[in-house]
C-alpha positions in Angstrom: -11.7 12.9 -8.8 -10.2 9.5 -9.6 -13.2 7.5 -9.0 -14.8 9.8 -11.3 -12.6 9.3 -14.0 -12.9 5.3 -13.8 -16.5 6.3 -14.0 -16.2 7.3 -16.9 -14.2 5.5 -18.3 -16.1 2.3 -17.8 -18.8 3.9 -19.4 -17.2 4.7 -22.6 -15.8 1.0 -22.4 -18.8 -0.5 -21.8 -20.7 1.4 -24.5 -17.9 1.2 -27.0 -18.1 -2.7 -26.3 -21.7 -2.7 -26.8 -21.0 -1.2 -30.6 -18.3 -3.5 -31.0 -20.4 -6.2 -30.3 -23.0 -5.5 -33.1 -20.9 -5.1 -35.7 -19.7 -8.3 -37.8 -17.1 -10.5 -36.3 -17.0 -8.5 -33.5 -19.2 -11.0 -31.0 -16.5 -13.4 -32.0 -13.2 -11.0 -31.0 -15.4 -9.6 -28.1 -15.9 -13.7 -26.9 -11.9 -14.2 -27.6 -11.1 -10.8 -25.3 -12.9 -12.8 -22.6 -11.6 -15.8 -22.8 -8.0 -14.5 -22.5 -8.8 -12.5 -19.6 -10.5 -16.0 -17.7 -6.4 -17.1 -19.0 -3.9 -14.9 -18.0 -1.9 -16.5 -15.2 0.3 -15.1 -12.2 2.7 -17.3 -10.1 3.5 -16.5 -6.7 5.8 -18.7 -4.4 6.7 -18.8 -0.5 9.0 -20.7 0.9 10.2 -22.5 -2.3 6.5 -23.3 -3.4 5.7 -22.6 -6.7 1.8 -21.7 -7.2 0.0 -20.5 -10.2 -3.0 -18.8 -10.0 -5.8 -17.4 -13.0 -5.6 -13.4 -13.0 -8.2 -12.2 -14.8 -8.6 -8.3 -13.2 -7.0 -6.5 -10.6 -8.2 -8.0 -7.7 -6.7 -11.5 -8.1 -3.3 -10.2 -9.3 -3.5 -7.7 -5.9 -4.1 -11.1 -3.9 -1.6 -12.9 -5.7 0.9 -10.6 -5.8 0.5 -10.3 -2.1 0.4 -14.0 -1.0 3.3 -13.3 1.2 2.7 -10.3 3.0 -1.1 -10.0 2.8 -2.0 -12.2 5.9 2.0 -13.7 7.0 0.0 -15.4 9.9 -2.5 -17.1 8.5 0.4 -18.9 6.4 2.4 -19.4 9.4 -0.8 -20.8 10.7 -1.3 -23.3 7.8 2.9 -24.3 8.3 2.1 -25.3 11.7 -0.8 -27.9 10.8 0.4 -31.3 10.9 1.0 -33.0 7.8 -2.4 -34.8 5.9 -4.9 -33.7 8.2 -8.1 -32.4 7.0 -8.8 -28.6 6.8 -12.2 -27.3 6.5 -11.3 -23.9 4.4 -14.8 -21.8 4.8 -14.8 -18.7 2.3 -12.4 -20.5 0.3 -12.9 -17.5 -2.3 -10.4 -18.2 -5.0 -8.3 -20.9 -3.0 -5.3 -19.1 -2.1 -4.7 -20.6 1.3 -6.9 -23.7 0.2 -3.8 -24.7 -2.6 -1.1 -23.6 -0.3 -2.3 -26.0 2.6 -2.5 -29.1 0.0 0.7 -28.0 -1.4 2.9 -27.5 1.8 1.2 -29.4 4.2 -0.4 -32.4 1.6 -3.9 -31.4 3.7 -7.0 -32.8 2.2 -9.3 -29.8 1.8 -12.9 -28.9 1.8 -12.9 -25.5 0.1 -16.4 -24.3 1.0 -17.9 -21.3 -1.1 -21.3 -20.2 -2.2 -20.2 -17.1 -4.8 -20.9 -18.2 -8.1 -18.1 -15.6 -9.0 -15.0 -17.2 -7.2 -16.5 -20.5 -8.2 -14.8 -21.0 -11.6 -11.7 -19.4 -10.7 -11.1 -21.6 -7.6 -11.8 -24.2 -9.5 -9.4 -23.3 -12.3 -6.9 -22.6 -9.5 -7.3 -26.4 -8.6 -6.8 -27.8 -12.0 -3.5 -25.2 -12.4 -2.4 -26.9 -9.4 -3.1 -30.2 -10.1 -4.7 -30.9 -6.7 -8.1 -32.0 -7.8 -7.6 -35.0 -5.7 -7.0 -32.9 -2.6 -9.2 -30.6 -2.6 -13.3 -30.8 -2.4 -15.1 -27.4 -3.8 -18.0 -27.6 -1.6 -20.4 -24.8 -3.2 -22.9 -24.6 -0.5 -23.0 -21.7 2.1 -22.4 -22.4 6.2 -24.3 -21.1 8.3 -25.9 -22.4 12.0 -28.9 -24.2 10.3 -30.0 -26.5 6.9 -32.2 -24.2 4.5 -32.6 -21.8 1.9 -31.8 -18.2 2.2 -30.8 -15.2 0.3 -26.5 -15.0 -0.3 -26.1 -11.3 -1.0 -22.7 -9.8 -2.3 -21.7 -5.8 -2.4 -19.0 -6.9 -5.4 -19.7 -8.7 -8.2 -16.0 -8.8 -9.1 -14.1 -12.5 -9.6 -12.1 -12.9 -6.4 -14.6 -10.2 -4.9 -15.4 -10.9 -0.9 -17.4 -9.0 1.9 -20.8 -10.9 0.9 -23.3 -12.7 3.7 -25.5 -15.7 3.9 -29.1 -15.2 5.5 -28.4 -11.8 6.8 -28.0 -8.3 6.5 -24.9 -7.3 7.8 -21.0 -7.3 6.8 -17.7 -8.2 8.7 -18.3 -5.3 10.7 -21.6 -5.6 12.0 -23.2 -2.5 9.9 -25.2 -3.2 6.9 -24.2 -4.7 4.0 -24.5 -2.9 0.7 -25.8 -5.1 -1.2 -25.7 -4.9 -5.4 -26.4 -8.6 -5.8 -28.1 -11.8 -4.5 -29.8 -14.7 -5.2 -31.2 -17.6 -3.3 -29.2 -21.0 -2.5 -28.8 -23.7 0.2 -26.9 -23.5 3.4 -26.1 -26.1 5.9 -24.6 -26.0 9.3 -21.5 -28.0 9.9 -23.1 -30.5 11.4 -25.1 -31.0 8.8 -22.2 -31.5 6.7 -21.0 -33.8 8.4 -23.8 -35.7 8.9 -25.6 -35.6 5.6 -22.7 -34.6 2.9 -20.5 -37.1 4.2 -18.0 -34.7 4.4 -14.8 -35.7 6.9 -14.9 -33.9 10.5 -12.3 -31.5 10.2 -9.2 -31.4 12.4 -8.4 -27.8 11.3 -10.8 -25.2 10.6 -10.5 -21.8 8.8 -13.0 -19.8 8.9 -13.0 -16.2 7.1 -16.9 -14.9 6.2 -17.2 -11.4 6.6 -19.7 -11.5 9.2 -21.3 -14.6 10.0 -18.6 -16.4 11.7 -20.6 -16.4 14.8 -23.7 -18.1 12.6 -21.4 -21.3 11.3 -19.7 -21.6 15.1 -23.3 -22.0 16.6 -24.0 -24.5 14.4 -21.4 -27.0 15.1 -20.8 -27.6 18.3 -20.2 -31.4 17.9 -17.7 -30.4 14.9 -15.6 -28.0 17.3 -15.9 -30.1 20.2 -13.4 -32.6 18.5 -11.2 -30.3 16.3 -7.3 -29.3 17.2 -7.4 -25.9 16.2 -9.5 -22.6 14.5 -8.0 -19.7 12.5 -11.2 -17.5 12.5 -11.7 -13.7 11.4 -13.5 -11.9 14.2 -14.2 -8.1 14.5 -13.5 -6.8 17.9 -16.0 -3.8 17.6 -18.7 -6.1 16.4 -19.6 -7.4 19.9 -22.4 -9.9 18.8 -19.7 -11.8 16.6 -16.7 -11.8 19.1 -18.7 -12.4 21.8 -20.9 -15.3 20.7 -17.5 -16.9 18.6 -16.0 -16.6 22.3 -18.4 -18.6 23.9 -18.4 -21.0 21.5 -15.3 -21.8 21.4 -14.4 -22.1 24.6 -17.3 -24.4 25.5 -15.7 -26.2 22.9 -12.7 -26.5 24.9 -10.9 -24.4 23.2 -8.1 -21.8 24.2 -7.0 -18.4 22.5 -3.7 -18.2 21.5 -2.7 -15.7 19.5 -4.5 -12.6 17.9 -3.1 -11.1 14.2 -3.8 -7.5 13.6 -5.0 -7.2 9.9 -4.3 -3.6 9.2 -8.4 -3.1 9.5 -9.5 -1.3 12.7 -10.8 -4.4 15.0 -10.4 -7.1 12.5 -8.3 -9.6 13.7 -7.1 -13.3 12.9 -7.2 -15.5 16.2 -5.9 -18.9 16.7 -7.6 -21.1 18.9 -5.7 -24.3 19.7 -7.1 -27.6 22.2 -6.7 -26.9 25.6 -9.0 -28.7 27.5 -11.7 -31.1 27.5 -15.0 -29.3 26.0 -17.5 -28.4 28.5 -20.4 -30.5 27.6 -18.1 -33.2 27.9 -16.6 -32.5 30.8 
């Protein structure tokens, strides 16, 4: 019943902007509605640090408004990176944790994200931030191999997530719905490294809805050197945790700590150095 009522109300919106739009000056106040809605602002703050963010619907004030208690761990993860080392942040979406590691860690970032939706805003979020020194928008797609492919998206919304690069599946392994695509570049992080001249990480975040697997696989050189991976990883999707597993540990890397995140089998892991990878061993 509700989601019928925002039906329709979004159809009497949208056709009572239509009108509006036709009539005389009303292109102009229609433009002007917009461009206060790309400039309302929301602060939030943890641990004495002042952020300001652009809230332009309801999903960007919900993940302002909870910065604290969304994902507590993956902050606490972010606190316990040492102080100016590089992060790569990959699904950067509206650079929430992106800001908050230049800010209370003075990281230099690579915020990597393809949706031309969260684009703007995370770049806005920069600029309120004044941290367009720290951190690099890197709007290119990660995936295990350099080429073209279809990014498809089941919400068009700013600060919208659960979209996939070169594939047809979500965070979950089912299949995505998908309402939106269009073709762009992806890269591996090798590639990154090697042809973008982007710096090799020494933290990684990784948070893709799906494909985490994908970007791991294609960067074994990158992981092999890195301190430490905060990655999303759906238990039930076996493909995903299993590969990411394998991967990592080659890598050298060790498991430390799994964060439940209220989803059923969606969990944050940290994976921290613990040994000297096995292709180098």
């Amino acid at each position: 019943m509700k989601q019928m009522i925002k039906t329709y109300v979004k159809r009497i919106l949208n056709g009572a902007l239509l009108l509006f739009s036709r009539v005389s000056g009303g292109q102009y106040v229609y433009e002007q509605i917009l461009h206060a809605a790309m400039n309302l602002k929301m602060a939030a703050t943890h641990h004495g640090i002042r952020m300001t963010f652009t809230a332009p619907n309801w999903l960007n004030r919900y993940r302002i408004s909870t910065f604290s208690s969304k994902e507590p761990e993956t902050l606490e993860w972010i606190e316990s990176i040492p102080k100016g080392s590089v992060l790569w942040d990959i699904g950067a979406n509206i650079g929430l944790y992106s800001i908050y590691a230049a800010r209370a860690r003075n990281c230099q970032v690579y915020a990597f994200e393809p949706s031309v939706f969260n684009l703007e805003l995370l770049a806005r979020n920069i600029l309120l931030n004044d941290l367009q020194k720290q951190i690099t928008i890197v709007p290119i797609a990660l995936s295990d191999r350099m080429g073209s492919s279809l990014f498809k998206m089941s919400s068009t919304a700013w600060g919208g997530a659960l979209s996939t690069f070169g594939q047809d599946f979500g965070q979950d392994g089912a299949e995505l719905k998908n309402i939106f695509e269009y073709q762009t570049l992806g890269v591996s992080m090798t590639d990154a490294v090697a042809l973008l001249r982007i710096p090799e990480p020494q933290f990684i975040k990784i948070d893709v809805d799906g494909i985490e697997h994908f970007i791991l696989r294609g960067g074994a050189d990158i992981l092999n050197k890195v301190d430490g991976i905060l990655v999303e990883i759906n238990d039930e999707f076996a493909a995903q945790a299993e590969e990411s597993a394998r991967h990592l540990n080659n890598a050298g890397l060790i498991l430390s700590r799994k964060c439940d995140l209220g989803v059923p089998n969606q969990y944050n892991q940290w994976w921290v150095r613990g040994r000297v990878p096995t292709n180098q061993a």
